[in-house]
C-alpha positions as CSV (number, residue, x, y, z in Angstrom):
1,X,46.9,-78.9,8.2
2,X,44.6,-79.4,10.9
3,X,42.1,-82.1,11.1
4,X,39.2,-79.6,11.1
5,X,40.6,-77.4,8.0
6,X,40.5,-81.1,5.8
7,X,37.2,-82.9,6.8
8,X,36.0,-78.9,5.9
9,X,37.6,-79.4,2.4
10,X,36.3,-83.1,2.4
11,X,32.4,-81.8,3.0
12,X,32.8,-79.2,0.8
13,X,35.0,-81.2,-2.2
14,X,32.6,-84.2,-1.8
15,X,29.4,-82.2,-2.2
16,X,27.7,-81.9,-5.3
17,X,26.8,-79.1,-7.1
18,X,27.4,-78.8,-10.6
19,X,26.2,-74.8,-12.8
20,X,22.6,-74.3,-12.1
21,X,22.0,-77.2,-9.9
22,X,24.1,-75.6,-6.4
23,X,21.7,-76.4,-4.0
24,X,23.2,-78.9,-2.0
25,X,26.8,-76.8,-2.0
26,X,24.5,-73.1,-0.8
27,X,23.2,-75.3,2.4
28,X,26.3,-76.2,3.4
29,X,27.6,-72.6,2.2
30,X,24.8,-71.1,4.8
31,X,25.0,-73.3,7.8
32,X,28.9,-73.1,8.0
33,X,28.9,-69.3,7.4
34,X,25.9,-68.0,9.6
35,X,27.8,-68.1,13.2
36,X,30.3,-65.5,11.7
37,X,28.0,-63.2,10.3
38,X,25.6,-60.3,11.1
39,X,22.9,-61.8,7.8
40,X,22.8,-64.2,5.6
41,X,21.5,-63.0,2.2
42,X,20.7,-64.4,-1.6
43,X,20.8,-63.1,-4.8
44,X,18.4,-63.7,-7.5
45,X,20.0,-67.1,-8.8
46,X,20.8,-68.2,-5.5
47,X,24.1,-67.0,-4.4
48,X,24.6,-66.9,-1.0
49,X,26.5,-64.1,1.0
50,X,27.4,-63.8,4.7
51,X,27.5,-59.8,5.6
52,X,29.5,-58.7,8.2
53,X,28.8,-54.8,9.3
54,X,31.0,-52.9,9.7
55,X,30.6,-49.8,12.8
56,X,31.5,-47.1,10.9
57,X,29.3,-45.0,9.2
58,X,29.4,-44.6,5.3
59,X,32.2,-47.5,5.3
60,X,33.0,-48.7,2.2
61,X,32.0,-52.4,0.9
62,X,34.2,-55.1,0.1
63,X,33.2,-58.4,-1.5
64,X,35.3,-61.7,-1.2
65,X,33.9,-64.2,-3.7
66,X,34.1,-68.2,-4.5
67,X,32.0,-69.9,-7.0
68,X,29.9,-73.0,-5.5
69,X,29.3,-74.9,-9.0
70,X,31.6,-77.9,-10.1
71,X,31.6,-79.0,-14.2
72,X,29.2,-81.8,-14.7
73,X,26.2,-82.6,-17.0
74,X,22.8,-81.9,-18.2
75,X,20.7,-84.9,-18.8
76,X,19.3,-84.0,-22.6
77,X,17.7,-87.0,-24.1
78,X,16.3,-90.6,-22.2
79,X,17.0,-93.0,-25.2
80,X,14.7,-95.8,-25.9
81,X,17.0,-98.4,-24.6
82,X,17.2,-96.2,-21.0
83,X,20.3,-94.5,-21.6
84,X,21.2,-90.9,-21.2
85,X,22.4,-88.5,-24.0
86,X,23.9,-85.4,-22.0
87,X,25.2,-81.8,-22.4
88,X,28.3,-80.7,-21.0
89,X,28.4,-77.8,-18.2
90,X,31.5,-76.1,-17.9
91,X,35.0,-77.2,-19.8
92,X,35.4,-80.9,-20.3
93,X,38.3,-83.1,-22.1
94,X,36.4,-85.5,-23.7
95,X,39.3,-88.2,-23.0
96,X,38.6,-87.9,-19.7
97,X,34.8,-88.5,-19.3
98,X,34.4,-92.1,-20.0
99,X,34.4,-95.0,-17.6
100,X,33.7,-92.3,-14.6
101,X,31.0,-92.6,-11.7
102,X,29.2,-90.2,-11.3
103,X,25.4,-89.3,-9.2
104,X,22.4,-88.6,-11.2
105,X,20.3,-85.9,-9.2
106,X,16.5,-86.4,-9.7
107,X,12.9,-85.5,-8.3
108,X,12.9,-88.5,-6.8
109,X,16.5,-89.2,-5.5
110,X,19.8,-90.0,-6.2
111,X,21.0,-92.4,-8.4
112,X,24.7,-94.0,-9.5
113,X,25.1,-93.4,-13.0
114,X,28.5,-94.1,-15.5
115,X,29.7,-92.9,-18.4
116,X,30.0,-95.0,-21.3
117,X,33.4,-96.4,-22.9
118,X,34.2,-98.8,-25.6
119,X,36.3,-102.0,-24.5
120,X,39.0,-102.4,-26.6
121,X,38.4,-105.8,-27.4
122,X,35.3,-104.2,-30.0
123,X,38.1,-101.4,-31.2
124,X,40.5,-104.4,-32.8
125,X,40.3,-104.3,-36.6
126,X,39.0,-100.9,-36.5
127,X,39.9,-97.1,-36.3
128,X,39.4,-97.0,-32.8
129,X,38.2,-93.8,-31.3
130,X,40.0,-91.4,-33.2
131,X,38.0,-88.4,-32.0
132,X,35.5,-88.2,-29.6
133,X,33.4,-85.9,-28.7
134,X,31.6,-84.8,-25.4
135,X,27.6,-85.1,-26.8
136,X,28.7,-88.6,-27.8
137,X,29.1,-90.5,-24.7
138,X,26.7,-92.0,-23.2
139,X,25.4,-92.5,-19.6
140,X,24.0,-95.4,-18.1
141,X,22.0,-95.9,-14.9
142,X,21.4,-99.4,-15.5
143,X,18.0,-98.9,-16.4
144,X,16.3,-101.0,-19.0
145,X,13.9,-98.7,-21.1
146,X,13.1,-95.1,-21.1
147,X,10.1,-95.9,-19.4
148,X,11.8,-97.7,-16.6
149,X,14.0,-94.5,-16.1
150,X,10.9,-92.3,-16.0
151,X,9.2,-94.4,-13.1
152,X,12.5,-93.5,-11.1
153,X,11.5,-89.7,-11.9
154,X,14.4,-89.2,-14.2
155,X,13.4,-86.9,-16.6
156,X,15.5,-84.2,-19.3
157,X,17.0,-81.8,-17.3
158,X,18.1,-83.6,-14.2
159,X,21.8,-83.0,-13.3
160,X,25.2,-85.1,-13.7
161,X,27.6,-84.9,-10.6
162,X,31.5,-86.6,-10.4
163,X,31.2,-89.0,-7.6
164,X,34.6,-89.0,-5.6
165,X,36.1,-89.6,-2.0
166,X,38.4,-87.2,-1.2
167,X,41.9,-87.8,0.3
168,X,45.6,-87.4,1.2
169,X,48.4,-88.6,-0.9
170,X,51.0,-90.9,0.8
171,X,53.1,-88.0,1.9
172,X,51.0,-86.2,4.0
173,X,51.5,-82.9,1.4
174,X,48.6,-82.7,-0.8
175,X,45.1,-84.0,-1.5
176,X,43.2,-85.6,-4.3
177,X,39.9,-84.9,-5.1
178,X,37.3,-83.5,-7.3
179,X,35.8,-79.8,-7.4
180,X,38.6,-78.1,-6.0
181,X,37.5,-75.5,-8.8
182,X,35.8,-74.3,-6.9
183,X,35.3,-75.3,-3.5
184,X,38.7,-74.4,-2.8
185,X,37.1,-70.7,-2.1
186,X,34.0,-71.6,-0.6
187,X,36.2,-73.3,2.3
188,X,38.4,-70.2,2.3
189,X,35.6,-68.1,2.8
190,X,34.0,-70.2,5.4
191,X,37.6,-70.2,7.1
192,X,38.1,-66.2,6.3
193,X,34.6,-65.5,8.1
194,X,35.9,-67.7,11.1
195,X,39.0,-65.7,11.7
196,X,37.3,-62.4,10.9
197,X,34.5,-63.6,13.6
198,X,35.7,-60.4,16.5
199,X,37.6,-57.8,14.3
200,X,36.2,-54.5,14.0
201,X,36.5,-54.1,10.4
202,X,36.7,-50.5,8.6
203,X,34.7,-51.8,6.2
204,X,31.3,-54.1,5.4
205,X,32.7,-57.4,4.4
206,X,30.3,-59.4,1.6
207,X,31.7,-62.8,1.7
208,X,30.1,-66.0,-0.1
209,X,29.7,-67.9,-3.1
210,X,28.2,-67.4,-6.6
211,X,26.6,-69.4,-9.3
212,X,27.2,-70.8,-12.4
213,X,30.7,-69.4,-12.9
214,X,31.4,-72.3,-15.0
215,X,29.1,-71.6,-17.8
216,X,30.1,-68.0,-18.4
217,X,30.9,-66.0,-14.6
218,X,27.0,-65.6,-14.6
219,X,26.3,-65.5,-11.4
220,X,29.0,-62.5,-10.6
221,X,27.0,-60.2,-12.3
222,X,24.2,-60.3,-10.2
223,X,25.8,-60.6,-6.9
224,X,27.8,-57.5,-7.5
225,X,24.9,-55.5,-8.8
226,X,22.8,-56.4,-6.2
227,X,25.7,-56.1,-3.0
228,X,27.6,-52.9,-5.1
229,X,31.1,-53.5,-3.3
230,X,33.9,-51.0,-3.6
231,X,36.6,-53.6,-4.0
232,X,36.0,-57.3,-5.3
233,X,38.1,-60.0,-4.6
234,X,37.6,-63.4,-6.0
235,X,39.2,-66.8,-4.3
236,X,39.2,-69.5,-7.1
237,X,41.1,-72.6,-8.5
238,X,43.2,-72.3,-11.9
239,X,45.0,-75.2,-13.6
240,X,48.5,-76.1,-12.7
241,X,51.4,-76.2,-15.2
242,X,54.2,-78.0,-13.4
243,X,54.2,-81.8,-14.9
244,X,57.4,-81.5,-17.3
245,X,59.8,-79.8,-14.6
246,X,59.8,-76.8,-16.5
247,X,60.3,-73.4,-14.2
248,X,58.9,-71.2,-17.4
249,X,55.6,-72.1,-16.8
250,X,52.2,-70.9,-14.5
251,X,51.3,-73.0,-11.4
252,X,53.3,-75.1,-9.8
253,X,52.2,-76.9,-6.9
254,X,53.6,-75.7,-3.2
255,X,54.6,-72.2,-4.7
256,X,52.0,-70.4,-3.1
257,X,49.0,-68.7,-3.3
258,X,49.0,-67.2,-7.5
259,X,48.9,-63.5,-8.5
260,X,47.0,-63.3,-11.3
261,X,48.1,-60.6,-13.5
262,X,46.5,-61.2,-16.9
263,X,43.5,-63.7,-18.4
264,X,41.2,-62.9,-21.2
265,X,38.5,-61.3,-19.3
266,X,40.6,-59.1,-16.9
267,X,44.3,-57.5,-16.5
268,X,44.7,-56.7,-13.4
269,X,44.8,-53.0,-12.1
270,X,48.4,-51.8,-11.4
271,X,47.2,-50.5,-7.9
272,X,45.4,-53.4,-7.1
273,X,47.9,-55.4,-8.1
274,X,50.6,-53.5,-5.9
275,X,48.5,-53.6,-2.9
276,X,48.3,-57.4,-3.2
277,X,52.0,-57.4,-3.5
278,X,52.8,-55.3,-0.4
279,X,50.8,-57.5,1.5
280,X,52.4,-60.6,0.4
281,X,55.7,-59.7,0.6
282,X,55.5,-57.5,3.6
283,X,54.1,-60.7,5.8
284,X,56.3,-62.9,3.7
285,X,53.2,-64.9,2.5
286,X,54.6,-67.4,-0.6
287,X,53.3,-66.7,-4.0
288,X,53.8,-66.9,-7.6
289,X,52.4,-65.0,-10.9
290,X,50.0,-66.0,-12.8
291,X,48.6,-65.5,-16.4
292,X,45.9,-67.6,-17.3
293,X,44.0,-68.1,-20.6
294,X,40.9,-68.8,-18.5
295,X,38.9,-66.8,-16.7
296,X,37.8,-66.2,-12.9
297,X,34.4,-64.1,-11.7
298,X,36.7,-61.0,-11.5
299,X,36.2,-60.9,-15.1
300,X,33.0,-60.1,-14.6
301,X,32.0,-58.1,-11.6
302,X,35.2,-55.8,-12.1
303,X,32.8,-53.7,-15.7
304,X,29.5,-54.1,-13.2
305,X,28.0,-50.7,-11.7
306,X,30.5,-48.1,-12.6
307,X,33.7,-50.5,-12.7
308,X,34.8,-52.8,-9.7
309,X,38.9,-52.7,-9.0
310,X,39.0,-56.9,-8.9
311,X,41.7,-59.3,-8.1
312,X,41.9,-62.5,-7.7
313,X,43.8,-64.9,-4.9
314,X,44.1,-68.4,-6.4
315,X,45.8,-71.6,-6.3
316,X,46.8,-73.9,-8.8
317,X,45.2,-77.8,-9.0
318,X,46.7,-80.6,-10.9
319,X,44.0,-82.0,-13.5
320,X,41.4,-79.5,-12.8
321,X,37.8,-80.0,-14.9
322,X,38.2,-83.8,-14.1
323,X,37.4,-86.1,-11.8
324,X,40.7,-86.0,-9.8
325,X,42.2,-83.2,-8.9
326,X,45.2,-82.7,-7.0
327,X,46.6,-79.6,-5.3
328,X,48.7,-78.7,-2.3
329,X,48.5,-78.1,1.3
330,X,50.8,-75.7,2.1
331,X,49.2,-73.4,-1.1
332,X,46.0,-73.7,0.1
333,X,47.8,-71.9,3.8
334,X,49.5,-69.5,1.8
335,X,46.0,-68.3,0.0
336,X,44.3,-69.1,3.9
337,X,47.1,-66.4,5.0
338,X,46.7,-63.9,2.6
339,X,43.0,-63.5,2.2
340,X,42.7,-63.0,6.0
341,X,46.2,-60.7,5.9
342,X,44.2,-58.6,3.4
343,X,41.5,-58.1,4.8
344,X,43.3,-57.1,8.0
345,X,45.4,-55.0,6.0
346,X,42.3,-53.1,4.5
347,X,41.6,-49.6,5.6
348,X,39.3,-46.5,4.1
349,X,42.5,-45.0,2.8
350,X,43.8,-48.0,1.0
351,X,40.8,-49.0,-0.6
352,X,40.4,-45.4,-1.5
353,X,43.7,-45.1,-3.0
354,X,43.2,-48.5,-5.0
355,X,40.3,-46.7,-6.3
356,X,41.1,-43.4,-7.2
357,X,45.2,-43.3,-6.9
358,X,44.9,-41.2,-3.7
C-alpha cells in the first residue's frame, strides 16, 4: 500500500463522525473530493456528492455511495453527580463499551470522556454483571456536578465519538482501527474520483457519502431521490467471519473485495449481479460471496423513484461496531480495483441491459 493510500485511511478512520453528527467526516469528504470533480453538491441532511459530467447528451446517471457516520452515542441525561446517561447510535455489544475513550463533541469544544466499568474487586461476593445493557453504562468526563458540565456547554444531545489511533499490524498486512464501517468507502470514493480525474465517462458519475446509514440507511433515500441515478452502487464495510478457521463461513480477511448476494433489505439482481461477476473475473480481481444478515444503503436506494438496480462492493472487518477494527490491505486493493474497473467497464448498453435485460 502506498504511503499516501494509508495516512488517507488514517484521516479519514481517525475522524469523528458518528449518525446525525457527520460534520467533521463531510469537510474532509469535500476538500479531498472537489479537485476531481465538475460540482460539489448536498442533499437535504447533508450528504455530500462530487458530480462528474459526463459529454454525452441524455447519458445515463450512476451513483457510487459510502456512508460517512461511525456508531457512537447520544448524550441523553447530565446526572446530578456530572455524569452522562447515553443512547446508543447504530449496533453496539454492550461487552464491548465499557472502559473505552472516547471524545465528547460540544458547543463549546471537545472533551475526553470514558465509559464506565465496574472493577472486579466490588463484583466479589456478588452476581457480577450478568447482563448489561447499553442505556446502563455510564460516561464520565470527570466533571464534578451537572452544573460544572453545563459551564463546559455540555448539554443533552451533544455526540459520543470512539477515540482511536489508527495503525499497521506487525506484518505489514493489515490495519487496526476504528470506523472502517464506513470510512472504508469514503476513502474509496475519494481514491475512485482520483483515478477517474481525465476519463471521458459514458455516463454522469454521483460519487460521495451519505448520512445516518447506521440508524436505519436514512440518508440513502434522499440522496437518491434527489440525484435519481440509473444504477446505484454502494462501497461499505460488513463483519468478517473467519476467527474459528472455518471455510463455511462469510468474510474472511485477504479474500477479496465481497459480492454480496443476499441481506434482509436487498437480493441482489441476477443482472447486476452477473455484470459484477464478469468484471471481476474477467480482470482477475479477488473476491468472495457474501450473504449478510445486515444491511448496506443499497437496501434502500434500490425501491427509491421507480426502482434503482443496486449492488454493493464491500469488504469484510474484524470486530466491526467496536472500537478496534481490523481488516486487510490487499482487500481493500481488490475493492480499490474493482470499483474503478467498473466504472471503466460501464457503458450505455450495459447499464441498459442491467436495467431492462436488453
Amino acid at each position: 500500500m502506498e504511503e499516501k493510500t494509508f495516512q488517507l485511511i488514517k484521516k479519514m478512520t481517525e475522524a469523528q463522525g458518528t449518525s446525525g453528527f457527520e460534520d467533521d467526516v463531510r469537510d474532509i469528504m469535500k476538500k479531498e473530493m472537489a479537485p476531481y470533480v465538475d460540482s460539489i453538491e448536498f442533499d437535504g441532511l447533508g450528504g455530500v456528492f462530487g458530480i462528474k459530467k459526463s459529454k454525452t447528451e441524455n447519458a445515463p446517471r450512476v451513483m457510487l455511495a459510502a456512508h460517512m457516520d461511525e456508531v457512537g452515542f447520544m448524550l441523553s441525561q447530565i446526572t446530578e453527580n456530572g455524569l452522562f446517561r447515553i443512547v446508543p447510535l447504530g449496533g453496539w455489544n454492550p461487552y464491548v463499551v465499557s472502559a473505552q475513550r472516547f471524545t465528547l463533541k460540544t458547543r463549546k469544544g471537545d472533551y475526553p470522556v470514558i465509559s464506565s466499568s465496574v472493577p472486579p474487586h466490588l463484583l466479589r461476593g456478588t452476581d457480577g454483571q450478568a447482563k448489561v445493557e447499553v442505556s446502563d453504562i455510564l460516561f464520565d468526563a470527570g466533571f464534578e456536578s451537572k452544573e460544572e458540565a453545563e459551564s463546559f456547554g455540555v448539554r443533552p444531545g451533544d455526540s459520543i465519538v470512539p477515540d482511536v489511533e489508527t495503525i499497521k499490524t506487525a506484518n505489514g498486512k493489515n490495519i487496526i482501527s476504528k470506523a472502517w464501517d464506513n470510512r472504508y468507502g469514503c476513502t474509496l470514493v475519494i481514491e475512485a474520483l482520483e483515478a477517474l480525474k481525465d476519463v471521458e465517462l459514458p455516463f454522469t458519475l454521483i460519487a460521495g457519502a451519505n448520512v445516518q446509514e447506521e440508524v436505519g440507511l436514512r440518508g440513502a433515500r434522499p440522496s437518491t431521490h434527489k440525484f435519481k441515478p440509473d444504477l446505484f452502487f454502494a462501497v461499505d464495510c460488513s463483519p468478517a467471519n473467519d476467527l474459528d478457521g472455518k471455510k463455511d463461513t462469510f468474510g474472511h480477511l485477504g479474500e477479496g473485495f465481497l459480492v454480496r448476494i443476499f441481506d434482509p433489505g436487498m437480493i441482489t439482481l441476477g443482472r447486476m449481479r452477473e455484470f459484477i461477476l464478469d468484471v471481476a473475473e474477467s480482470h482477475k480481481i479477488k473476491h468472495q460471496y457474501f450473504v449478510s444478515k445486515g444491511g448496506t444503503d443499497a437496501g434502500a436506494a434500490h425501491m427509491v423513484n421507480d426502482g434503482i438496480p443496486s449492488a454493493v462492493i464491500g469488504v469484510p472487518g474484524r470486530y466491526i461496531h467496536t472500537h478496534q477494527t481490523m481488516f486487510s490491505i490487499s482487500d481493500y486493493q481488490a475493492a480499490k480495483d474493482m470499483v474503478i474497473t467498473t466504472m471503466n467497464s460501464l457503458t450505455s448498453e450495459k447499464i441498459s441491459t442491467i436495467i431492462y435485460g436488453k
